[in-house]
Structure formats: structure tokens, C-alpha cells
Backbone as CSV, one residue per row, in Angstrom:
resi,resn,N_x,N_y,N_z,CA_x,CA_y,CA_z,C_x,C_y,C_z
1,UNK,-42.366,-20.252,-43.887,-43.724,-20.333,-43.417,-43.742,-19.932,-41.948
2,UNK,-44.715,-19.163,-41.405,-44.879,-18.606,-40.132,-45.636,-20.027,-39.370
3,UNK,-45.289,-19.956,-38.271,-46.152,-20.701,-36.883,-46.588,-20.360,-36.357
4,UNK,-47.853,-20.461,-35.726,-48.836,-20.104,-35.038,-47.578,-20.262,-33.365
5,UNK,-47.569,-18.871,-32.280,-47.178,-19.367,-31.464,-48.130,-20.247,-30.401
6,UNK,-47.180,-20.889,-29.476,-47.980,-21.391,-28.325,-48.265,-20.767,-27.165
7,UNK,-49.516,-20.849,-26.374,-49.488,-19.516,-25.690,-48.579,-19.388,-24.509
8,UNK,-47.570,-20.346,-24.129,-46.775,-19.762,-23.283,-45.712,-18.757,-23.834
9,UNK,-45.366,-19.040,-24.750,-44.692,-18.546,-26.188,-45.550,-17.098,-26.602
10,UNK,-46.729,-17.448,-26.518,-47.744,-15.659,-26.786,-47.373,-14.392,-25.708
11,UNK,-47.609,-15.239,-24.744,-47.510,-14.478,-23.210,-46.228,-13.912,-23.014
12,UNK,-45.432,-14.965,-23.064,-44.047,-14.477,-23.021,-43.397,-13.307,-24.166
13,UNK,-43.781,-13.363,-25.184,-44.130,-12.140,-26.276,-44.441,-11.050,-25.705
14,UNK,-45.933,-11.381,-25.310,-46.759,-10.145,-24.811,-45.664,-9.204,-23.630
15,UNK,-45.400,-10.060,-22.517,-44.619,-9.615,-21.577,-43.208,-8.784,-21.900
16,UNK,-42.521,-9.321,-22.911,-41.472,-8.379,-23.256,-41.573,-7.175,-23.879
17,UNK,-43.196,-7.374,-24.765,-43.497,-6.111,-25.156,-43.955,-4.947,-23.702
18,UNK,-44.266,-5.482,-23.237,-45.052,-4.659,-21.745,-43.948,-4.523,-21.521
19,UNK,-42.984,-4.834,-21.425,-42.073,-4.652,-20.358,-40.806,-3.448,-21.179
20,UNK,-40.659,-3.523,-22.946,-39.992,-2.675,-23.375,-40.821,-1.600,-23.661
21,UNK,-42.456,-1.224,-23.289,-43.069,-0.149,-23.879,-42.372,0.882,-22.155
22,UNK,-42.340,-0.118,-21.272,-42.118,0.976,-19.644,-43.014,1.800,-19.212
23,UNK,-42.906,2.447,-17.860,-44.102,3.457,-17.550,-43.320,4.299,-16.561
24,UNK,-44.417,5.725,-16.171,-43.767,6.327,-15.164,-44.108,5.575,-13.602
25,UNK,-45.899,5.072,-13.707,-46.031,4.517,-12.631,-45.652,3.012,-12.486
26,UNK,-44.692,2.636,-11.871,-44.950,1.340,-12.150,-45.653,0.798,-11.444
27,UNK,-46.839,0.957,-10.394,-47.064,0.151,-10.000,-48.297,-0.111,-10.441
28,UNK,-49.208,1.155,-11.113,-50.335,0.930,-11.723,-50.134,0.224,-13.188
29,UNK,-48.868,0.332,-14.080,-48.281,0.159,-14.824,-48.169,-1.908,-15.130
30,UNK,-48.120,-2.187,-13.828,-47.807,-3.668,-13.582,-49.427,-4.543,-13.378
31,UNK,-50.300,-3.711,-12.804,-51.442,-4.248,-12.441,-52.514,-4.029,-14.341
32,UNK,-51.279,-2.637,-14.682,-52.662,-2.433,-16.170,-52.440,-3.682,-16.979
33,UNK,-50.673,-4.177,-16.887,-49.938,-5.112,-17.486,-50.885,-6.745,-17.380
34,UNK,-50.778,-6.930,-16.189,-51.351,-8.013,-15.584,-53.118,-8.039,-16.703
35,UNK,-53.570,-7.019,-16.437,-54.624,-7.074,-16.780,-54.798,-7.335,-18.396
36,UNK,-54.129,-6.264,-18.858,-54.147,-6.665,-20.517,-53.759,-8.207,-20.943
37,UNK,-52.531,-8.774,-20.295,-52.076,-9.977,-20.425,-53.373,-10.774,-20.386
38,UNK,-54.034,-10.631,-19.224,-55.062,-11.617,-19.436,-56.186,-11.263,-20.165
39,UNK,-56.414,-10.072,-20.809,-57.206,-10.278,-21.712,-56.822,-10.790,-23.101
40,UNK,-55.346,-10.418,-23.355,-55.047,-11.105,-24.738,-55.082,-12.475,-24.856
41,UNK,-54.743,-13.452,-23.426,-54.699,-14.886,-23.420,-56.045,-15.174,-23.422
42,UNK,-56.764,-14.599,-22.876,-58.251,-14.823,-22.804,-58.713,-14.567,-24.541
43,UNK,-58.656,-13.636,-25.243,-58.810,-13.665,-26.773,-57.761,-14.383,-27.623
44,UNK,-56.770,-15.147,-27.055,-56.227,-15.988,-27.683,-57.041,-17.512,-27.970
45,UNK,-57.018,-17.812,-26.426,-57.609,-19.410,-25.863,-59.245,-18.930,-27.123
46,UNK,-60.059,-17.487,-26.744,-61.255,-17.710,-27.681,-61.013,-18.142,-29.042
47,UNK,-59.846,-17.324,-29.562,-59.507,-17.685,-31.052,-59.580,-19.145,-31.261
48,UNK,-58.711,-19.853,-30.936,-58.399,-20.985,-30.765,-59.597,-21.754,-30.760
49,UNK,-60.228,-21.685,-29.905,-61.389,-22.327,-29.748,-62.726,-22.761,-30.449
50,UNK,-62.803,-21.941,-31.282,-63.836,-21.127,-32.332,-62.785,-21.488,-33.279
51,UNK,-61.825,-21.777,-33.709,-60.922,-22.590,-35.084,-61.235,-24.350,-34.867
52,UNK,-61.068,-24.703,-33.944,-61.501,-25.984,-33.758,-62.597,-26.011,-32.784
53,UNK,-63.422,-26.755,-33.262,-64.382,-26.662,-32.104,-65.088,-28.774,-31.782
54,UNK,-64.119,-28.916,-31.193,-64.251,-30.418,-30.801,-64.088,-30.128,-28.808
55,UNK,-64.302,-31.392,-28.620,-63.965,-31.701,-27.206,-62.958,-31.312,-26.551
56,UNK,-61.379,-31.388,-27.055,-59.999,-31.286,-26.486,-60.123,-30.056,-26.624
57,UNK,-60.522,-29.714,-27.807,-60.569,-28.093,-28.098,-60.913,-27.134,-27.008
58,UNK,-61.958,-27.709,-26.779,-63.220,-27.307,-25.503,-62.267,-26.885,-24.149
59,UNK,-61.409,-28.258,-23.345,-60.597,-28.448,-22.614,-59.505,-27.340,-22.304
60,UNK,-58.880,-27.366,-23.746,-58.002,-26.899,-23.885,-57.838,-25.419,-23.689
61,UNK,-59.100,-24.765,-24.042,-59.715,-23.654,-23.935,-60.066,-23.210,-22.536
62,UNK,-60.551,-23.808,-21.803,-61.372,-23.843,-20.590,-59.775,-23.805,-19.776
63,UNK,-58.422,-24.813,-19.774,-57.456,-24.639,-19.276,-56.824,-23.209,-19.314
64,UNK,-56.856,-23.128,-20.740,-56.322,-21.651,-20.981,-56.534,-20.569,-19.930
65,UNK,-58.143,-20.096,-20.114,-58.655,-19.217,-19.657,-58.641,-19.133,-17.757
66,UNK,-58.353,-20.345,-17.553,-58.645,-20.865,-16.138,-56.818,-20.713,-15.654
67,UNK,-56.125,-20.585,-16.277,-54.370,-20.530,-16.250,-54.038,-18.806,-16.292
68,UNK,-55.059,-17.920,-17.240,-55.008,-16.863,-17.460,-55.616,-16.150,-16.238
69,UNK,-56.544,-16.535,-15.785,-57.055,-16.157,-14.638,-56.457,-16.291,-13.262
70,UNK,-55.716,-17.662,-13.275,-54.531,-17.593,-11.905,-53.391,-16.896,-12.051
71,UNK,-53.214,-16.274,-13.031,-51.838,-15.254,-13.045,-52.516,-14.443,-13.161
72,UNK,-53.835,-13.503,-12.961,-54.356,-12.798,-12.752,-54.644,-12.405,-11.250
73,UNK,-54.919,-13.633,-10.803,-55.358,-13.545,-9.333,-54.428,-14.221,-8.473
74,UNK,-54.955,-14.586,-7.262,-54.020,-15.122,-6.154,-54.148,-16.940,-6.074
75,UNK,-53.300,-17.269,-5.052,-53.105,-18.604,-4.873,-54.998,-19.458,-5.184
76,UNK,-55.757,-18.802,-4.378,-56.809,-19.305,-4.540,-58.007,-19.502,-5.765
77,UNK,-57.152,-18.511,-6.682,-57.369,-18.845,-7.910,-56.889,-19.669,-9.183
78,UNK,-55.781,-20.357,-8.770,-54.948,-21.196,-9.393,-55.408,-22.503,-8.773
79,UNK,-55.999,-22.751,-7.542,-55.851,-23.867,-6.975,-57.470,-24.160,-8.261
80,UNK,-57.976,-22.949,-7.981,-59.852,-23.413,-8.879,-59.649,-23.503,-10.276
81,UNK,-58.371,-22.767,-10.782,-57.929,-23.186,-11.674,-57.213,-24.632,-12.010
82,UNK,-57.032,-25.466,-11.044,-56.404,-26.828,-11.498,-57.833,-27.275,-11.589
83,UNK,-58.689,-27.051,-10.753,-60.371,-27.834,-10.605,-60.294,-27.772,-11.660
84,UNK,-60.788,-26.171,-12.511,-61.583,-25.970,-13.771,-60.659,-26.865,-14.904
85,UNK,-59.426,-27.468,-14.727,-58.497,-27.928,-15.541,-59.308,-29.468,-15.641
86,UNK,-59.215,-29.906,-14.603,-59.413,-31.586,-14.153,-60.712,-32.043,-14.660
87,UNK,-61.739,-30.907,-14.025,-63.184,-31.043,-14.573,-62.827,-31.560,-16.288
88,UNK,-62.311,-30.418,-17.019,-62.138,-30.229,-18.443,-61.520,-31.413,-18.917
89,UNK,-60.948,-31.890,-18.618,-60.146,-33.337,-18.973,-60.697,-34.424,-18.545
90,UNK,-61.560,-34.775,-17.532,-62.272,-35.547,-16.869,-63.595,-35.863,-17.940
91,UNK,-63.986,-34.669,-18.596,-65.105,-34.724,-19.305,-64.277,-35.249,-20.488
92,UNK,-62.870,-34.587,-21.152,-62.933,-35.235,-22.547,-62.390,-36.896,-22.254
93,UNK,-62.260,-37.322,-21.120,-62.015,-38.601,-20.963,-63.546,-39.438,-21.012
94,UNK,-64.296,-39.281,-19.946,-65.766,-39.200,-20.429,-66.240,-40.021,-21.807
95,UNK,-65.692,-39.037,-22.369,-66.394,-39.108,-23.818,-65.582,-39.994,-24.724
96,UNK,-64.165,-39.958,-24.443,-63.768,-41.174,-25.078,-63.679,-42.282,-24.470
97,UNK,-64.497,-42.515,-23.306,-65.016,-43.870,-22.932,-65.961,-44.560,-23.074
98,UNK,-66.832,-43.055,-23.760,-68.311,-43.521,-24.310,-68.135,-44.490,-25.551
99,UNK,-66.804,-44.451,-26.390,-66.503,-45.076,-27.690,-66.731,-46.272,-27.021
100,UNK,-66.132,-46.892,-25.708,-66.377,-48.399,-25.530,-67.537,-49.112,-24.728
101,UNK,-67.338,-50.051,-24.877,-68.792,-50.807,-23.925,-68.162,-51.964,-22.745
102,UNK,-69.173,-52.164,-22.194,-69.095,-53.207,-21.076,-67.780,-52.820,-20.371
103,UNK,-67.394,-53.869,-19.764,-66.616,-53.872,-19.042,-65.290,-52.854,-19.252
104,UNK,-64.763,-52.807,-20.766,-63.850,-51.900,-20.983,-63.914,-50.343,-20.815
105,UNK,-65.040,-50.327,-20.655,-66.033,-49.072,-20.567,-66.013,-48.111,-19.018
106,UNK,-66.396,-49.696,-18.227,-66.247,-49.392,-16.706,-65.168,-48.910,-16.185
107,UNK,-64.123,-49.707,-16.503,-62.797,-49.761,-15.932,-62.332,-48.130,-16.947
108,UNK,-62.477,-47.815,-18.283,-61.899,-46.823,-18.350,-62.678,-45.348,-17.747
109,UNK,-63.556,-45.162,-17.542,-64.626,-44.233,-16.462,-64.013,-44.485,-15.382
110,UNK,-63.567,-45.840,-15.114,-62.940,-45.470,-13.240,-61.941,-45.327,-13.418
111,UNK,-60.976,-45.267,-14.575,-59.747,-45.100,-14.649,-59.589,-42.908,-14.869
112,UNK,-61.042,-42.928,-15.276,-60.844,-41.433,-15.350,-61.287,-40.774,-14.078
113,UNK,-61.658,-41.542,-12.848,-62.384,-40.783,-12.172,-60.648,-40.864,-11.433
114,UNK,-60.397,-41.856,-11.317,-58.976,-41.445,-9.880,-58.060,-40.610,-10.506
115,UNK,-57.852,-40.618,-11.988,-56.838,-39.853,-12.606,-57.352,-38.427,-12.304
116,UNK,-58.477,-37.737,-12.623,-58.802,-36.417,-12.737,-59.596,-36.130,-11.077
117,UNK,-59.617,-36.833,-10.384,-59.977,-36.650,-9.197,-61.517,-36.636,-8.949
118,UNK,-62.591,-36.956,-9.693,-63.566,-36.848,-9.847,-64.402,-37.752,-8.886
């Protein structure tokens, strides 16, 4: 039976293929690389997403694309990429605090706000 890979596991795929197809330029060669990479992780994380479509799902997705985009770009896009991460987890915490009430309720909302930085 086949396994679905994981996308560090996709990427890392992708990359050896980029890297055994070669080029004459490499330097436009590395930036076309860069670029395709993140569009396949970017139509991966969509796949994914659109197969399950719950909360973590949501997260998980939103990490993806936000991880795909800092190896796309520079330091200052990885840092907005941990935001867009924290936000995403902050919310599916959120929601499984909505399951409780009163007091257990409080404390786990403030337990999500110092964890995800919110």
C-alpha cells in the first residue's frame, strides 16, 4: 500500500527532482526552482485542505502555505510566517475551549493566549 508523503518529505522529493533535471543558468535556474517549489507546496497544503476540511485542517493549511512562503522569501517573511502559524493555532485552541464552560473555560483561553502569544 502507498503513503501519502509528508510535506517535508514532498519538498524534499520535489528538490532532488529540481536538482537532477540541472540547468545551463543556474542562477535563474535556482530562483525558477524556488518558485515552482512553492507553488507545488502551496497546491499540496490546498489539496490537503479541501480533503479534510475541519479546524486543524484549516491551521495546518494556513502553516503550510505560510512555511512555503518563508522559503520563498527572506527572514522577514518567516518571522510573519511564525505570526500566521500562532494566529492559526491560537484559533484552533479557541475553539476547543469553547467545548468548556466557566471557570475551566477561562483558564483554558488564558492558557491559549500566553502559549500562542496572543
Amino acid at each position: 500500500m502507498l503513503r501519502r508523503l509528508t510535506i517535508p518529505e514532498a519538498i524534499c522529493a520535489g528538490v532532488l527532482c529540481m536538482f537532477a533535471i540541472g540547468s545551463v543558468n543556474a542562477a535563474s535556474t535556482a530562483e525558477r526552482d524556488r518558485k515552482n517549489e512553492y507553488k507545488a507546496t502551496v497546491a499540496r497544503a490546498d489539496a490537503d485542505y479541501k480533503a479534510a476540511k475541519d479546524k486543524e485542517a484549516k491551521a495546518e493549511h494556513v502553516k503550510a502555505v505560510a512555511d512555503a512562503k518563508a522559503q520563498l522569501k527572506s527572514k522577514n517573511a518567516k518571522a510573519d510566517a511564525r505570526e500566521d502559524t500562532m494566529v492559526a493555532q491560537y484559533k484552533v485552541a479557541k475553539e476547543k475551549c469553547d467545548a468548556l464552560s466557566g471557570d475551566a473555560k477561562d483558564q483554558c483561553v488564558k492558557d491559549a493566549k500566553l502559549k500562542y502569544h496572543q
